[in-house]
N, CA, C and O atoms as CSV, one atom per row, in Angstrom:
chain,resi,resn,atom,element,x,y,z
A,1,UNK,N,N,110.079,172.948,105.490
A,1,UNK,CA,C,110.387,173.030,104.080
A,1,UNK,C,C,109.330,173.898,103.411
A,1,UNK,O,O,108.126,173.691,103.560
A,2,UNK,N,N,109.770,174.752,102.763
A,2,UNK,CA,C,109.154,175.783,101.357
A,2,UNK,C,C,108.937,174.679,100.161
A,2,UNK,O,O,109.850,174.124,99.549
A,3,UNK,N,N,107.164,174.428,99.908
A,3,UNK,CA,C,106.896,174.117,98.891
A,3,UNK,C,C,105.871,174.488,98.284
A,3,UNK,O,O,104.802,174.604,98.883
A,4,UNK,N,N,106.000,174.747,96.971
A,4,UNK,CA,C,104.760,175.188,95.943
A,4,UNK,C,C,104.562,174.498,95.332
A,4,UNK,O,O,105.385,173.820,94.717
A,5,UNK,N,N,103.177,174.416,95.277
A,5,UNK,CA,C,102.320,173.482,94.514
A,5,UNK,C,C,101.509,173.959,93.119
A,5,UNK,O,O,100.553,174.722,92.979
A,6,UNK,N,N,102.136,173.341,92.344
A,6,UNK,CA,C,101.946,174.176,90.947
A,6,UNK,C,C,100.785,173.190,90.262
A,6,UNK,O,O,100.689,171.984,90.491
A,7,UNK,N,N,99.954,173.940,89.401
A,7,UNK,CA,C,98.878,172.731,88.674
A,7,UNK,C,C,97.951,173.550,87.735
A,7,UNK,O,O,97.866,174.778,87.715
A,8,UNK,N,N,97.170,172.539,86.849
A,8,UNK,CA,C,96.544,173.472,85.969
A,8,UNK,C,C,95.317,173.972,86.453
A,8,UNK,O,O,94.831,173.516,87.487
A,9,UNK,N,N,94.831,174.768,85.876
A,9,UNK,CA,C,93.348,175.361,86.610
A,9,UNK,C,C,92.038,174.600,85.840
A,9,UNK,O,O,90.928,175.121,85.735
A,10,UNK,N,N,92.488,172.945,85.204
A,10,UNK,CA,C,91.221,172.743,84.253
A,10,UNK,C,C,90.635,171.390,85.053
A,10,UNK,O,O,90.286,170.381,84.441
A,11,UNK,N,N,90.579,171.521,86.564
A,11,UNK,CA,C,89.975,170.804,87.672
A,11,UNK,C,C,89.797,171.667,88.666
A,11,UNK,O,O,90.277,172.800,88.650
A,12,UNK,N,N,88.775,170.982,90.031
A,12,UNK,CA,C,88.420,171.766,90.869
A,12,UNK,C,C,89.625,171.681,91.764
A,12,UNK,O,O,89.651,170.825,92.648
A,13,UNK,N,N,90.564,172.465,91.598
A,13,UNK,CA,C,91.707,172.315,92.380
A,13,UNK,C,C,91.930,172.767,93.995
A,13,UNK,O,O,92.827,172.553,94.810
A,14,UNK,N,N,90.629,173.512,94.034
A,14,UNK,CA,C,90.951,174.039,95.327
A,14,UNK,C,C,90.105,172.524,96.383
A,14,UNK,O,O,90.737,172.025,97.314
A,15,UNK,N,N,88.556,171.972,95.976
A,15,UNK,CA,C,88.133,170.885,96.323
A,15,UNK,C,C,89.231,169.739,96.593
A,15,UNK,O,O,89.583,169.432,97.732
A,16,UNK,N,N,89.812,169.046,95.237
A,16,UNK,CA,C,90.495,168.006,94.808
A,16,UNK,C,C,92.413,168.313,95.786
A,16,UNK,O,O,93.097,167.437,96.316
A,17,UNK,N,N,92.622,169.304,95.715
A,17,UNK,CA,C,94.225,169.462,95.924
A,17,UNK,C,C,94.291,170.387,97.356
A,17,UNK,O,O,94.628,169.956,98.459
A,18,UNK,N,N,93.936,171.571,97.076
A,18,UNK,CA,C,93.830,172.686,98.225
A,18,UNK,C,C,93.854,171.835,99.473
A,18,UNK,O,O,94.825,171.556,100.177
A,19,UNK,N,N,92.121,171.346,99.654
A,19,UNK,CA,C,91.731,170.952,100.674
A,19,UNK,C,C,92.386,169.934,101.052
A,19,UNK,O,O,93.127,170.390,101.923
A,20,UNK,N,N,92.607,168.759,100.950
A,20,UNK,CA,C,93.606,168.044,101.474
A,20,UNK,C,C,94.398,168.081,101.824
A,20,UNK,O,O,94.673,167.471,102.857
A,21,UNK,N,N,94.976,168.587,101.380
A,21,UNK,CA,C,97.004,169.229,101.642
A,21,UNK,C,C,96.958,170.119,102.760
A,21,UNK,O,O,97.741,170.237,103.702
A,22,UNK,N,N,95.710,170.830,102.438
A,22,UNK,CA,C,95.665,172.081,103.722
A,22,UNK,C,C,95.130,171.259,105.232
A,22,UNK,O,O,95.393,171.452,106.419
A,23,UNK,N,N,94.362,170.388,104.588
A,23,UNK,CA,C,93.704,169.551,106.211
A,23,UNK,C,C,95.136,168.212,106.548
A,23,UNK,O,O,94.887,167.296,107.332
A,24,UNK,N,N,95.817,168.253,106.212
A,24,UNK,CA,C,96.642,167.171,106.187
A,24,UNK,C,C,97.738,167.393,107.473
A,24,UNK,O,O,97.930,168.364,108.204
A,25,UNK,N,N,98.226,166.350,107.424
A,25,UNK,CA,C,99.956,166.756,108.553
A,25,UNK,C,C,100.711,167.890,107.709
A,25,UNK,O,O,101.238,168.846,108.278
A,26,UNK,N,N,100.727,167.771,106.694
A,26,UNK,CA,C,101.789,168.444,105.491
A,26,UNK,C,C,101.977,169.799,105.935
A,26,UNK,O,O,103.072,170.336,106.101
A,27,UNK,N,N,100.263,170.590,106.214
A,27,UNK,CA,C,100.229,172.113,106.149
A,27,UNK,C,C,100.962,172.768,107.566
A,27,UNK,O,O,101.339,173.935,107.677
A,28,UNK,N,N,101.090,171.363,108.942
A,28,UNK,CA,C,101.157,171.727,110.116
A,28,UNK,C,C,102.854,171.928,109.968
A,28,UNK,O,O,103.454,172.765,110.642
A,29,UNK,N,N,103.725,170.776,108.702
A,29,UNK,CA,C,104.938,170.110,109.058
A,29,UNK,C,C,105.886,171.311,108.138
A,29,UNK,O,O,107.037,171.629,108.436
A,30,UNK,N,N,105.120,171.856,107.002
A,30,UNK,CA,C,105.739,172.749,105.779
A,30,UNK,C,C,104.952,173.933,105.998
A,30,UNK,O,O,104.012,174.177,106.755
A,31,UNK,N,N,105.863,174.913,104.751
A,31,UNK,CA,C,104.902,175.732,104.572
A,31,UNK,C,C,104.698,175.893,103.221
A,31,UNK,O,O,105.503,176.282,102.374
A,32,UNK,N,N,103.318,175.492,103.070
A,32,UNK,CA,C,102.693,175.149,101.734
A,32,UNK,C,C,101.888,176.543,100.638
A,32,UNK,O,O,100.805,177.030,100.963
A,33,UNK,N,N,102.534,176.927,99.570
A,33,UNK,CA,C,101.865,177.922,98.792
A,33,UNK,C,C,101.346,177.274,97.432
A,33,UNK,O,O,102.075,176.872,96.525
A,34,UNK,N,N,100.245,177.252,97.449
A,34,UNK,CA,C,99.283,177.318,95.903
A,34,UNK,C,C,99.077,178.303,95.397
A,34,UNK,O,O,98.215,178.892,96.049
A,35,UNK,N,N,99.459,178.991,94.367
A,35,UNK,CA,C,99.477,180.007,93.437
A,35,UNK,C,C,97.538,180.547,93.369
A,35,UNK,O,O,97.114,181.693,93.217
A,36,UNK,N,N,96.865,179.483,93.514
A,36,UNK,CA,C,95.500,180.271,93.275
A,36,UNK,C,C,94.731,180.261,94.870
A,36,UNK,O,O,93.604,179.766,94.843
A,37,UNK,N,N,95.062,180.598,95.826
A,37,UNK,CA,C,94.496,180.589,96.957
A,37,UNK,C,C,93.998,182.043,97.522
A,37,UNK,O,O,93.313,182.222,98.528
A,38,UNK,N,N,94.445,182.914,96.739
A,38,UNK,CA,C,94.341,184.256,97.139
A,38,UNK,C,C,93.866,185.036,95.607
A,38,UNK,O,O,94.057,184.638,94.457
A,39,UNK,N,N,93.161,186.325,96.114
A,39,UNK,CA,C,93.143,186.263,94.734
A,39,UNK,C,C,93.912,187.712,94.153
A,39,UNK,O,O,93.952,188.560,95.045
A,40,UNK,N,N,94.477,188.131,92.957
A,40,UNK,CA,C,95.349,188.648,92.263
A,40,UNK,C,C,96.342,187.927,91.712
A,40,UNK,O,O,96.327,186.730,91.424
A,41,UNK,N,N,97.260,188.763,91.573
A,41,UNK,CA,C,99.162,188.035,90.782
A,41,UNK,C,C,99.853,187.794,91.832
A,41,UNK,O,O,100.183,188.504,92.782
A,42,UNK,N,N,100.068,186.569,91.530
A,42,UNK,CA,C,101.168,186.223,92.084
A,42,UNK,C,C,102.426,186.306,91.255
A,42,UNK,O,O,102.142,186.299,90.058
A,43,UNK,N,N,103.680,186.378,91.483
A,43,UNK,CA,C,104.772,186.233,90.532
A,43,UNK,C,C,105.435,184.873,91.006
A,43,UNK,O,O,106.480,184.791,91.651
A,44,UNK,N,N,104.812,184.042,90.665
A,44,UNK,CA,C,105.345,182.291,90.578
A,44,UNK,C,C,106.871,182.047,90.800
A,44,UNK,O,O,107.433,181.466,91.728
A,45,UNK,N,N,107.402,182.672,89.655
A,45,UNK,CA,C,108.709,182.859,89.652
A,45,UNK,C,C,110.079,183.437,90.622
A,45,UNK,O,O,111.276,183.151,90.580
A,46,UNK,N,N,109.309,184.347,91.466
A,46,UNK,CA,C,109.677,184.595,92.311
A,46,UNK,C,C,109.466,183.516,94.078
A,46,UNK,O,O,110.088,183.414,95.135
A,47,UNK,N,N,108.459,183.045,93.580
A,47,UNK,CA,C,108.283,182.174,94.766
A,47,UNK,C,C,109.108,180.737,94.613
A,47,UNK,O,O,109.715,180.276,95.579
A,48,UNK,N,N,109.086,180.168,93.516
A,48,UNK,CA,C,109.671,178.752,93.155
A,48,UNK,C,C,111.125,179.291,93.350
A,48,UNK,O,O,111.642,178.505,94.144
A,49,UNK,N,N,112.047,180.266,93.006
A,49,UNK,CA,C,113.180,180.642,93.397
A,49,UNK,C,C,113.338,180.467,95.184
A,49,UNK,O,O,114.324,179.870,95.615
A,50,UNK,N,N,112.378,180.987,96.073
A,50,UNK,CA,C,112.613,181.059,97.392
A,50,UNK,C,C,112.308,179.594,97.763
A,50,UNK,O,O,112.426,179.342,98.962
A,51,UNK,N,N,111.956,178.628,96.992
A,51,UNK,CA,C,111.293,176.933,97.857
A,51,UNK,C,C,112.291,176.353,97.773
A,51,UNK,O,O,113.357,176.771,97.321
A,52,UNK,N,N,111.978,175.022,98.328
A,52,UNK,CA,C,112.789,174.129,98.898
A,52,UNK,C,C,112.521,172.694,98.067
A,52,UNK,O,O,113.105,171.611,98.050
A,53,UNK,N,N,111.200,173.300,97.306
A,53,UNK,CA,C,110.398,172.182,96.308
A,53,UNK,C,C,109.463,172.598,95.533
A,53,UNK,O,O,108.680,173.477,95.892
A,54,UNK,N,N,109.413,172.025,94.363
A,54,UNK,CA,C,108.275,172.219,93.740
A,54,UNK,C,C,107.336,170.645,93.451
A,54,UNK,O,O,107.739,169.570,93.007
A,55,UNK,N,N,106.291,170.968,93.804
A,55,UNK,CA,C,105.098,169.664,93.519
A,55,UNK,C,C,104.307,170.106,92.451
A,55,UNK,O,O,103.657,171.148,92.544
A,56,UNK,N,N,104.302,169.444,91.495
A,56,UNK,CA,C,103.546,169.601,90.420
A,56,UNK,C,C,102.083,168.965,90.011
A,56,UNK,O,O,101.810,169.440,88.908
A,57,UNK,N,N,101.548,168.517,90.232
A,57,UNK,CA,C,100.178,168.178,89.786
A,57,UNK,C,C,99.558,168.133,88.376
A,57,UNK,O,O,98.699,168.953,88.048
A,58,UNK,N,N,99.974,167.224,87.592
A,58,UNK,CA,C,99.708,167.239,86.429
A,58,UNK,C,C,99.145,166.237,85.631
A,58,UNK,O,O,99.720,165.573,84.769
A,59,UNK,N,N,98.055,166.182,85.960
A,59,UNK,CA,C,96.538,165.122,85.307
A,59,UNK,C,C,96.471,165.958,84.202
A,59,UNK,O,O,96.444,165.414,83.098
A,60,UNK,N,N,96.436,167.261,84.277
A,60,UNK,CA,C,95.508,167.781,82.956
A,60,UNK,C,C,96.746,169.121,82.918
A,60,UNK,O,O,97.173,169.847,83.816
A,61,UNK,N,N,97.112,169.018,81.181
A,61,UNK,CA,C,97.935,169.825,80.893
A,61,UNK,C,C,97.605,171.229,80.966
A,61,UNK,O,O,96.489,171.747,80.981
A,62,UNK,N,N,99.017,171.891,81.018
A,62,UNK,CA,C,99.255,173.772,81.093
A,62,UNK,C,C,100.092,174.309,80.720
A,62,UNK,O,O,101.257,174.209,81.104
A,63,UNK,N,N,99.708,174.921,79.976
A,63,UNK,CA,C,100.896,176.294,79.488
A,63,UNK,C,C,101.791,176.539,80.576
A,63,UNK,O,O,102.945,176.113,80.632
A,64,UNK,N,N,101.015,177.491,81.744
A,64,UNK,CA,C,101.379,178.134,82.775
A,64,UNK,C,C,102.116,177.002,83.807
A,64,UNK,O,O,103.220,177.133,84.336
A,65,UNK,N,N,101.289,175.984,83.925
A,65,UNK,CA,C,102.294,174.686,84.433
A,65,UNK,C,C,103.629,174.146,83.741
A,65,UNK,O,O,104.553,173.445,84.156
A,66,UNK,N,N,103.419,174.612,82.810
A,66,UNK,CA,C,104.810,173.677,82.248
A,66,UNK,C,C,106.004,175.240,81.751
A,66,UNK,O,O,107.127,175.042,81.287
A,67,UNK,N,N,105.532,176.420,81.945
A,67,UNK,CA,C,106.330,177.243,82.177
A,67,UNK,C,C,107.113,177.156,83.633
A,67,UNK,O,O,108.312,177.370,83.814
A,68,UNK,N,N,106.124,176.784,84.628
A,68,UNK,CA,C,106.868,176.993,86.351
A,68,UNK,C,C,107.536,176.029,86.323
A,68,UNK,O,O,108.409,176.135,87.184
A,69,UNK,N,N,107.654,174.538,85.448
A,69,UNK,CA,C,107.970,173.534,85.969
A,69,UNK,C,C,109.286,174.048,85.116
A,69,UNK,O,O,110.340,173.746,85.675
A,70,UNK,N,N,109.405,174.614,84.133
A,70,UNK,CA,C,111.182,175.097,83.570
A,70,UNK,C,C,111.709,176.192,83.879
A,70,UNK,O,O,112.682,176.792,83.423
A,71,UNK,N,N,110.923,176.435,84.773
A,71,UNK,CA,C,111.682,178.224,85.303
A,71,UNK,C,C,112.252,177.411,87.149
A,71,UNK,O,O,112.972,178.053,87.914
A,72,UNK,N,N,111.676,175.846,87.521
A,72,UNK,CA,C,111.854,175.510,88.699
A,72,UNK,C,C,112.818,174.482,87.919
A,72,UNK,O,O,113.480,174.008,88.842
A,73,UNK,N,N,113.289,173.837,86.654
A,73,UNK,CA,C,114.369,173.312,86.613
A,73,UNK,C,C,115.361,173.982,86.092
A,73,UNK,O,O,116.445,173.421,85.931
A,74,UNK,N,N,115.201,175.075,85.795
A,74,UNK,CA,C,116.297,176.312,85.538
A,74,UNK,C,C,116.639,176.493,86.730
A,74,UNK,O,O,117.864,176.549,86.629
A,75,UNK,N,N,116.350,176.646,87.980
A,75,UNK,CA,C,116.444,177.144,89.150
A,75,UNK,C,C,117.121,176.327,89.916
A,75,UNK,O,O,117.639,176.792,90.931
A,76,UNK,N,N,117.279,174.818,89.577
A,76,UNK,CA,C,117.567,173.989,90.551
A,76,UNK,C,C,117.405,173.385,91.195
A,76,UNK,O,O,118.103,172.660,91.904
A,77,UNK,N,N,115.737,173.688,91.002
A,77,UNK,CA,C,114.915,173.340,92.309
A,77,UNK,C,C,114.766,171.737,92.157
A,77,UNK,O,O,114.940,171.098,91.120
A,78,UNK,N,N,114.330,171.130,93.681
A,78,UNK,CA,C,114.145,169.830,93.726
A,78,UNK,C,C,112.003,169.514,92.556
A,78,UNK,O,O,111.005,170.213,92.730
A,79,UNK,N,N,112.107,168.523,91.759
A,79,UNK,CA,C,110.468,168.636,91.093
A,79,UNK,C,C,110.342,167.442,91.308
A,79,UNK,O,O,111.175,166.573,91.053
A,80,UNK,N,N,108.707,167.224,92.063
A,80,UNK,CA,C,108.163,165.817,91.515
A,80,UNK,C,C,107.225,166.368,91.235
A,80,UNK,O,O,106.968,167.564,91.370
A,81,UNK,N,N,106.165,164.944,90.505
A,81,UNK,CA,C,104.928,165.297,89.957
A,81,UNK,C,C,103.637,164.059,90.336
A,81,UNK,O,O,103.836,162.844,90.306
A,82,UNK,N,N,102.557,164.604,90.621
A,82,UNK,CA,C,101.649,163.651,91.040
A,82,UNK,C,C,100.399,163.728,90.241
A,82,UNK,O,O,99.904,164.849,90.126
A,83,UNK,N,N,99.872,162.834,89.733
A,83,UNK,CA,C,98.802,163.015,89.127
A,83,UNK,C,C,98.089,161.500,89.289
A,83,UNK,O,O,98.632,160.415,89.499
A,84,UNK,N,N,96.300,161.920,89.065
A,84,UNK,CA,C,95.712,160.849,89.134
A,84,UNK,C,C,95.501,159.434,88.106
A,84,UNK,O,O,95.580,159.396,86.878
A,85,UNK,N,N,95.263,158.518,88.888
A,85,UNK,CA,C,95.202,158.054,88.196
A,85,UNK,C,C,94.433,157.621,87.152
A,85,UNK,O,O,93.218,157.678,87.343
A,86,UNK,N,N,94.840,157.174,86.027
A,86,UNK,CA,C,94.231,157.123,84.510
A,86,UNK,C,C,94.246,158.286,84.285
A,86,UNK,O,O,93.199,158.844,83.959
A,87,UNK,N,N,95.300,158.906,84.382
A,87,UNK,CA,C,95.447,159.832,83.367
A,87,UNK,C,C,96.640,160.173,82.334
A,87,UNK,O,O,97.678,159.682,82.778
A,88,UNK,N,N,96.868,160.882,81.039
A,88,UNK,CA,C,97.501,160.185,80.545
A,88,UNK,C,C,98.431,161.824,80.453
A,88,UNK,O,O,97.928,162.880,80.068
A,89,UNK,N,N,99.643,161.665,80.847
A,89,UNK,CA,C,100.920,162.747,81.305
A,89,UNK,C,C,101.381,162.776,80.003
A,89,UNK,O,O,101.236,162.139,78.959
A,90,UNK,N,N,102.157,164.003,80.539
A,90,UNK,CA,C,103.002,164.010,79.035
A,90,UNK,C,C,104.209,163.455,79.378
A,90,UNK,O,O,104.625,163.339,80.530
A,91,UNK,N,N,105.120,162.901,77.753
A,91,UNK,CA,C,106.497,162.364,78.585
A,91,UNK,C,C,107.474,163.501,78.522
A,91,UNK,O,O,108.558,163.224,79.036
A,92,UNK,N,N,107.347,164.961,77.921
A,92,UNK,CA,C,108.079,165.538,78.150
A,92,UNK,C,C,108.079,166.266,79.482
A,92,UNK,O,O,108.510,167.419,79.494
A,93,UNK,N,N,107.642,165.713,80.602
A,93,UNK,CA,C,107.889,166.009,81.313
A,93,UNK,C,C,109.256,164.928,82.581
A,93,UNK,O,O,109.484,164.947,83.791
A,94,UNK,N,N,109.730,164.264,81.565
A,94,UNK,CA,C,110.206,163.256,82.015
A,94,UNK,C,C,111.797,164.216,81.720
A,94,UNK,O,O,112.822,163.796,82.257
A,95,UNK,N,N,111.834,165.144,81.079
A,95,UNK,CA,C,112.701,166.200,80.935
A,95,UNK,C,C,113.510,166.984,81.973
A,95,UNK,O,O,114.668,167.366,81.801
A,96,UNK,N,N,112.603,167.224,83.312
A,96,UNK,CA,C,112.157,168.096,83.976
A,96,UNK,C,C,112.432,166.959,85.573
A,96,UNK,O,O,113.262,167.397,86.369
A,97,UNK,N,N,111.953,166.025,85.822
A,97,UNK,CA,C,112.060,165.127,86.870
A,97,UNK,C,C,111.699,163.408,86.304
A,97,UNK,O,O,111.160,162.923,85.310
A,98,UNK,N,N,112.325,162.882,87.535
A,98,UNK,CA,C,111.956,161.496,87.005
A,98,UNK,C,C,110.960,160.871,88.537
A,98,UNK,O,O,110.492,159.735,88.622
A,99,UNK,N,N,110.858,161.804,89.448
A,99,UNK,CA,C,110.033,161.608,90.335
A,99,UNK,C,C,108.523,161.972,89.925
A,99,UNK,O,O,108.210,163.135,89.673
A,100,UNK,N,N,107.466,160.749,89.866
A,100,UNK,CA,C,106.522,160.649,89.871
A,100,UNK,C,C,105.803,159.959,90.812
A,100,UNK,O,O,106.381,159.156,91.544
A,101,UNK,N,N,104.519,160.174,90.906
A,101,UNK,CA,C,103.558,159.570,91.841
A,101,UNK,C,C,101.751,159.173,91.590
A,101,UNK,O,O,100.772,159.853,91.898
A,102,UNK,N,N,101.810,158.032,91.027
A,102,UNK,CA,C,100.240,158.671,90.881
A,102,UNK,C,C,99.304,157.825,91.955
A,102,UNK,O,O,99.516,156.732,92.480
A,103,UNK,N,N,97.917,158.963,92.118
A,103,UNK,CA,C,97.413,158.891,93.506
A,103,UNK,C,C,95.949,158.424,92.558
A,103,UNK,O,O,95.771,158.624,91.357
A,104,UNK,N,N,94.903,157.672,93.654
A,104,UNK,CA,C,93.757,157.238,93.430
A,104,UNK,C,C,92.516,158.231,93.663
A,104,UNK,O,O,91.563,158.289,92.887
A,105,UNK,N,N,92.683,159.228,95.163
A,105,UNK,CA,C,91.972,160.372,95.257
A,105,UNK,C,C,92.248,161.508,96.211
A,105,UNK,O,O,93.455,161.569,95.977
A,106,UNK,N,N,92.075,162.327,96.988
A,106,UNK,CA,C,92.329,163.383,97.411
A,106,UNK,C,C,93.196,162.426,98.545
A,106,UNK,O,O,94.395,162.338,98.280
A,107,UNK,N,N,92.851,161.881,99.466
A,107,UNK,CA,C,93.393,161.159,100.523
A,107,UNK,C,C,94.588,160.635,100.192
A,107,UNK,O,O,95.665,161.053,100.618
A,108,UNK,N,N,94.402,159.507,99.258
A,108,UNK,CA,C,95.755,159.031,99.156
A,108,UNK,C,C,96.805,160.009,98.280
A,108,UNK,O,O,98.026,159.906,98.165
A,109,UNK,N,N,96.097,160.764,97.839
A,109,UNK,CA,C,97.449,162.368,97.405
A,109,UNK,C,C,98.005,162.775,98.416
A,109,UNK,O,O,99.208,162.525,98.482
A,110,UNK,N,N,97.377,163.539,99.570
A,110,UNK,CA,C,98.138,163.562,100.381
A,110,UNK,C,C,99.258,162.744,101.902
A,110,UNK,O,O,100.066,163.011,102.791
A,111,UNK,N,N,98.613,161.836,101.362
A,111,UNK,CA,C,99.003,159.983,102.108
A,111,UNK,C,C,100.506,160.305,101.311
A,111,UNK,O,O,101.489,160.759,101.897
A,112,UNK,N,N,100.454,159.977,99.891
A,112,UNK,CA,C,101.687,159.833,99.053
A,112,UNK,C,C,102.748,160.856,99.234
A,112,UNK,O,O,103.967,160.684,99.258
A,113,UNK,N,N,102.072,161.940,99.354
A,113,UNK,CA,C,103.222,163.470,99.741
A,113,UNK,C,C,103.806,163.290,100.664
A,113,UNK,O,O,105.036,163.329,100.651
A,114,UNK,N,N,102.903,162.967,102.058
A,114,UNK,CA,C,103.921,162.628,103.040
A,114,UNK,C,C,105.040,161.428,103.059
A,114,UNK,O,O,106.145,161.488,103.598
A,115,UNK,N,N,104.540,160.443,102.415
A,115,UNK,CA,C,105.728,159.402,102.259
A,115,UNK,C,C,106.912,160.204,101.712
A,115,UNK,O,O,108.032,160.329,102.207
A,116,UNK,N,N,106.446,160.690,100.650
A,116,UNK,CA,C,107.643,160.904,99.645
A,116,UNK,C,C,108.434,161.763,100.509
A,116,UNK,O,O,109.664,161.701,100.507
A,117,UNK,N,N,107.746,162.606,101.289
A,117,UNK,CA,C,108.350,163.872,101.968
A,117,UNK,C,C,108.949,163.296,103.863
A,117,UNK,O,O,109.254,163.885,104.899
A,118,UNK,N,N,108.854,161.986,103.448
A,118,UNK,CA,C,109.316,161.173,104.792
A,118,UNK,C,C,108.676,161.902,106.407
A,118,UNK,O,O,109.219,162.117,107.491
A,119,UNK,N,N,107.314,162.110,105.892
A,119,UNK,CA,C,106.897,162.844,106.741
A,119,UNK,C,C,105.502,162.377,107.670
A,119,UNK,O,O,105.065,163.123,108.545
């Protein structure tokens, strides 16, 4: 499965999200793209069109996040969203998916992905 992992840039995302996901079963079982792993433009939009999913990550709000997350329910695409806990989401994102998840720390984030992803 094609999934992108969309999120805001106002945490250490590559520490907190990257690394886990990338050391996990997930990276061996999918093929996993984060928009900030490389560096230049990416065109988001073009990639969430080619997936199979979008994972959202949303502890801490985004412009740019909450643009991919309506250009990926314009699209069709399957969305959940995971964020930590105590933190406080927006509900308009309840717009967008009703799949949520919230995780305690890097481990059990990617613990939870694989459940969800029956994997």
């Amino acid at each position: 499965m094609k999934i992108y992992f969309g999120h805001s840039k106002g945490f250490d995302y590559k520490k907190e999200l990257y690394a886990p996901i990338r050391n996990s079963e997930l990276n061996k079982q999918h093929e996993i793209i984060f928009p900030h792993e490389t560096e230049g433009f990416i065109n988001s939009k073009n990639i969430i069109k080619d997936c199979d999913l979008m994972i959202a990550e949303v502890s801490f709000p985004a412009t740019g996040l909450g643009i991919e997350l309506g250009w990926a329910e314009m699209l069709g695409k399957r969305v959940f969203c995971v964020y930590k806990k105590g933190s406080k989401i927006s509900g308009s994102l309840k717009v967008v998916t009703n799949n949520f998840i919230e995780y305690s720390d890097s481990d059990d984030l990617a613990k939870k992905v694989r459940e969800y992803l029956g994997t």
